[in-house]
LUMROVO-350582 format. One line per field, with one value per residue (C-alpha): residue number from 0; residue in three letters; z, y, x. Coordinates in pm, whole numbers. Each point is the difference from the previous one (the first is absolute). Example, Ala and Ser with C-alpha at 12.3 -4.5 7.8 and 13.67 -1.06 7.14 Angstrom:
<pts>
n = c(0	1)
res = c(ALA	SER)
zz = c(780	-66)
yy = c(-450	344)
xx = c(1230	137)
</pts>
This chain:
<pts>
n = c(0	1	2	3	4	5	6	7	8	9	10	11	12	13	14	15	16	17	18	19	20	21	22	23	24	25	26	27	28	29	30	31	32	33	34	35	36	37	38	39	40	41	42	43	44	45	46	47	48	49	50	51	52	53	54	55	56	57	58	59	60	61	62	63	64	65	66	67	68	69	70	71	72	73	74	75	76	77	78	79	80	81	82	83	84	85	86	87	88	89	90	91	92	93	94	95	96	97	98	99	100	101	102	103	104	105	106	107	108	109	110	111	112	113	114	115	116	117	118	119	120	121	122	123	124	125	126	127	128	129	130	131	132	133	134	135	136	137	138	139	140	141	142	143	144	145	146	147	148	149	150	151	152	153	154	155	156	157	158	159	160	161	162	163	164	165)
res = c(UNK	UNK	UNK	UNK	UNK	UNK	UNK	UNK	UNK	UNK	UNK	UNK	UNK	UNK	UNK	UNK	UNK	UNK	UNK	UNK	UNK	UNK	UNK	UNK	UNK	UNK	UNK	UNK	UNK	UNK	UNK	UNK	UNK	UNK	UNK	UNK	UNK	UNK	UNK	UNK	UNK	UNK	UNK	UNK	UNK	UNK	UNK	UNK	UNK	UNK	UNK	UNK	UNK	UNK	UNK	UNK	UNK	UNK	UNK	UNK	UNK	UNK	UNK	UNK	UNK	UNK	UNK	UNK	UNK	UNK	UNK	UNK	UNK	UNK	UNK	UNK	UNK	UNK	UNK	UNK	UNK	UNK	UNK	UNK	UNK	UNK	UNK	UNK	UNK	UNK	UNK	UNK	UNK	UNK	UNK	UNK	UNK	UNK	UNK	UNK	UNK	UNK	UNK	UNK	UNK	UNK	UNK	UNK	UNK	UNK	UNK	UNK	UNK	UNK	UNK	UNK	UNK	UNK	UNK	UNK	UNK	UNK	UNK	UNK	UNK	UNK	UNK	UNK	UNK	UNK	UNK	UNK	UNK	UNK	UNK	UNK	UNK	UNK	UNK	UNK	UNK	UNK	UNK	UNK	UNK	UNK	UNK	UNK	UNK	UNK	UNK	UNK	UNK	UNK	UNK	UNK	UNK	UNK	UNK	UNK	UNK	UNK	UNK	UNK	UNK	UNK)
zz = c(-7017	131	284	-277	-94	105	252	301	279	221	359	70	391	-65	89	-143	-298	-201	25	-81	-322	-77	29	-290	-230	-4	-3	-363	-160	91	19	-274	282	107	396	194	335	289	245	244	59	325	-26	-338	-297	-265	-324	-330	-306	-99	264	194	360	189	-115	71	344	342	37	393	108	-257	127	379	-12	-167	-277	-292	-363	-314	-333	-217	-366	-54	3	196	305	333	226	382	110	363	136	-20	-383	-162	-354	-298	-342	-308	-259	-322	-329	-210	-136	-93	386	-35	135	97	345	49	-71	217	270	-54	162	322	-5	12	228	231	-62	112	317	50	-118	-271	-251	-291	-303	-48	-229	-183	257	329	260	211	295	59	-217	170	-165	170	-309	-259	-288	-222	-321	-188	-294	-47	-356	-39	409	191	332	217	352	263	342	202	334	301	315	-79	242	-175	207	-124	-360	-5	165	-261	-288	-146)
yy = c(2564	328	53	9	330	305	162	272	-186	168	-74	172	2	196	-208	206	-120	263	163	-394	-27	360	-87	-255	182	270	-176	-182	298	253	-141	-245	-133	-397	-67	-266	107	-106	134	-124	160	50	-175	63	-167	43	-103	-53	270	-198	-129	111	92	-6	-377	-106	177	-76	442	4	-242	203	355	-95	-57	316	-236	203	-103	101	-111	-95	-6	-377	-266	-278	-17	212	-91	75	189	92	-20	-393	17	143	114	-8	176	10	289	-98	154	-318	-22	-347	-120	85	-306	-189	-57	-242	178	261	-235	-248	244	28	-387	-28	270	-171	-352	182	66	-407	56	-256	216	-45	143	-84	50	356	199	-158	-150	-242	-164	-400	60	323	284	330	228	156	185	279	223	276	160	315	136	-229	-41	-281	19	-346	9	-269	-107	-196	-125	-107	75	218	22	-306	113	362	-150	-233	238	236	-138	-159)
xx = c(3849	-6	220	310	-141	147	-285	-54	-114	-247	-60	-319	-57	-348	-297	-260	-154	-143	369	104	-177	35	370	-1	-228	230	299	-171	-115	205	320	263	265	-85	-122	-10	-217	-60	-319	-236	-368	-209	-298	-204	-149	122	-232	80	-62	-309	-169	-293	111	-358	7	339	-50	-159	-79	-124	330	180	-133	-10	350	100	156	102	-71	194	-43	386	69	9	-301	-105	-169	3	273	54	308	139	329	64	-31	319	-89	228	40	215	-12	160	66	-101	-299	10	47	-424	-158	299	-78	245	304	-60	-78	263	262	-197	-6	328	103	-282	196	336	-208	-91	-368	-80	-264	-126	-225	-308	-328	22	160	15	300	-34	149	-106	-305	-116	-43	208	7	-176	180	-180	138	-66	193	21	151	289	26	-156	-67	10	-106	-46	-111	224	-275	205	-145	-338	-274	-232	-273	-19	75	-280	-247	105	-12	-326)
</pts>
């Protein structure tokens, strides 16, 4: 749906993720062109507008490992980030793309197909490959601008992400 759009694609080869997020707020509020982006982070957290970070958090594995926590714009839960996790995000001028998960996600489907990796959409706002879950997909809007980001988990440290993450 929206990769007929006319957009400035962004290849953002800075891992840090308070710059990271920084990046997209900015780019939302301050800004009327359409992105595409692409970005990885070093390993963080990164929680969701509402949610409480001491409980989504294991702090001593979290603090002993000098793992940095940022909160984004978007809901759901708190996610693990590092350099095997390549993150995604669209910035549209459409209001009415709000909620439509799907569309947004249907274009990395099929670029992922093109690639020989059979995924598909599932729930609210998760992909899958062979029933496993390897993304989770957030928005925002912002005025008339909606913001659309996404994880795409290939070969993160499991270990650090389950010791992590409660």
């Amino acid at each position: 749906m929206y990769k007929e759009k006319l957009m400035r694609y962004i290849y953002n080869s800075i891992t840090d993720p308070y710059f990271n997020l920084a990046l997209e707020e900015y780019l939302l509020k301050h800004n009327e062109e359409e992105y595409f982006i692409l970005w990885r982070n070093e390993p963080c957290i990164v929680v969701g507008k509402n949610q409480n970070t001491l409980s989504e958090i294991h702090f001593d594995f979290v603090n002993d490992n000098n793992i940095k926590v940022v909160r984004r714009l978007t809901g759901g839960g708190a996610v693990f980030h590092d350099l095997g996790n390549l993150n995604f995000t669209f910035i549209v001028n459409d209001a009415s793309s709000f909620n439509d998960f799907k569309g947004f996600v249907l274009t990395i489907i099929e670029t992922l197909s093109t690639l020989g990796i059979k995924a598909e959409f599932s729930g609210r706002n998760d992909m899958l490959i062979d029933g496993k879950k390897f993304s989770g997909n957030a928005q925002c809007k912002h005025k008339e601008r909606v913001m659309h980001h996404g994880t795409l988990l290939f070969s993160s440290n499991m270990r650090d992400l389950s010791a992590a993450l409660k």
